[in-house]
C-alpha positions in Angstrom: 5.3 -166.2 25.9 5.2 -163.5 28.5 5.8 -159.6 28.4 7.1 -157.1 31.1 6.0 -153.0 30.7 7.4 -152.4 33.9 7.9 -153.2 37.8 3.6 -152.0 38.3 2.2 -155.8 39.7 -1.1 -153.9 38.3 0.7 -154.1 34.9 2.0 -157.1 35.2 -1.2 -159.0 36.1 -3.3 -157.4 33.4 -0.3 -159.0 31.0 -1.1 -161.9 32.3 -4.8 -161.6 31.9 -4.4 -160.9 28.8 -2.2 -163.7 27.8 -4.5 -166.0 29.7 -7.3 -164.7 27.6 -5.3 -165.3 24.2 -4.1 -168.8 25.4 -7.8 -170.2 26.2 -6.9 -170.5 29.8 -9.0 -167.6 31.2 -12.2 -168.7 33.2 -15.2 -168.7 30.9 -19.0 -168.2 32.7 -20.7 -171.2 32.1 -24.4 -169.6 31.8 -23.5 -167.8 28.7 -20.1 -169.9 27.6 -18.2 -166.4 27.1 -14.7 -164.6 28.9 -16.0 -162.5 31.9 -13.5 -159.7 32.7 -13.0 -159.0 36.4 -14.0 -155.3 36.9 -10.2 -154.3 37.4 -9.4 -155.4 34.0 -13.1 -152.7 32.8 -13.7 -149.2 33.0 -17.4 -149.3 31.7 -18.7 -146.2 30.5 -22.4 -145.3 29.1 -21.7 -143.0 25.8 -19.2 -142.6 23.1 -18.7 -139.7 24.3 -17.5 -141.1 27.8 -15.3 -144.0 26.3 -13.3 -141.1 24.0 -12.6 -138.9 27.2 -11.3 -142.6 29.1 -9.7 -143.9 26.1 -7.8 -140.0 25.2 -8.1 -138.0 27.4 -7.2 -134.2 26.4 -7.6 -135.4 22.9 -8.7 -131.7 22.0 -5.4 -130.3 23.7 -3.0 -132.8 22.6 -4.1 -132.6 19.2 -4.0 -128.7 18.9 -0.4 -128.9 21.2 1.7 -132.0 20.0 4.6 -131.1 22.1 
């Protein structure tokens, strides 16, 4: 099974990733037996705070201005 979003090789290779992940087929560190994501596929943050402003950003403006 395989999906397209668009023409982005970025895109395209973090489907994959993904489908890898899902299929069993993505490498898995042996020390602790779990998937490691490369750090193109993360976006680590330290607070809540930080992972609500990455994950929507504007949230505050967007919600008070839908259109």
């Amino acid at each position: 099974m395989g999906a397209q979003f668009s023409e982005d090789v970025g895109t395209q290779e973090f489907s994959e990733n993904l489908l890898r992940i899902g299929e069993g087929t993505y490498p898995i560190d042996e020390n602790c037996g779990q998937v490691v994501l490369a750090n193109e596929l993360c976006n680590v943050v330290e607070t809540p705070e930080q992972l609500i402003n990455e994950v929507y950003p504007k949230i505050v403006n967007n919600y008070t201005n839908p259109g």
